[in-house]
N, C-alpha and C positions, 0 to 999 in steps of 0.2 A: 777397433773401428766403431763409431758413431751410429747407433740405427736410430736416429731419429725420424719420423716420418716426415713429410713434405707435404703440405697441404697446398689446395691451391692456390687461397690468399696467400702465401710466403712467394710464389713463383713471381720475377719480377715481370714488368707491365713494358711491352716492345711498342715500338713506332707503330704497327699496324692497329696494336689494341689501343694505344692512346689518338689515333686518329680514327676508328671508329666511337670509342667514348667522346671525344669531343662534335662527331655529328652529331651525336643524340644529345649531349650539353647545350649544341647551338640550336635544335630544336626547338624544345623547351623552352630557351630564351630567347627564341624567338618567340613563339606562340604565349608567353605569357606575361610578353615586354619586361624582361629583365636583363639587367645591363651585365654583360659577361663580365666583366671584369669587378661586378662588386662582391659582396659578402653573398649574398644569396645565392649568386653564382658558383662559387665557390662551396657553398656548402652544399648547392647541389650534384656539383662535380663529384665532392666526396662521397655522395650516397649512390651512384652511379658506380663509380672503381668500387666501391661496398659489394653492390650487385653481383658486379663482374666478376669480382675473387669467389664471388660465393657460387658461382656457376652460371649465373645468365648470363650465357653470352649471346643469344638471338636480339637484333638491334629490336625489331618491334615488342617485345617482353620488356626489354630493358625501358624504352620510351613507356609502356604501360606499369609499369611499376614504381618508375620513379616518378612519374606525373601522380600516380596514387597517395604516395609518400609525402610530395613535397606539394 
């Protein structure tokens, strides 16, 4: 048998966490007129799931972090 350990970044991301990530995505672009669907977007979504695997998961941390970030 396999003991590798499971971290939380490997755990997959459920409809409840990608609809909480994407309030705090449309946040953001909203507040700083960025168009959801382009490249900024998108790379900010990725520094957001970033966040999340690594343990924030409180939405106001998350919005203050990633507004820091990006």
């Amino acid at each position: 048998m396999l003991e590798t350990p499971i971290h939380p970044r490997d755990l997959p991301l459920f409809s409840d966490d990608l609809d909480r990530l994407e309030k705090v995505l449309d946040t953001i672009c909203r507040d700083r007129g960025i168009d959801t669907r382009g490249l900024q977007a998108e790379r900010l979504g990725a520094l957001i799931i970033q966040l999340y695997r690594q343990g924030v998961k409180d939405d106001a941390k998350l919005l203050a972090l990633a507004r820091a970030y990006f």
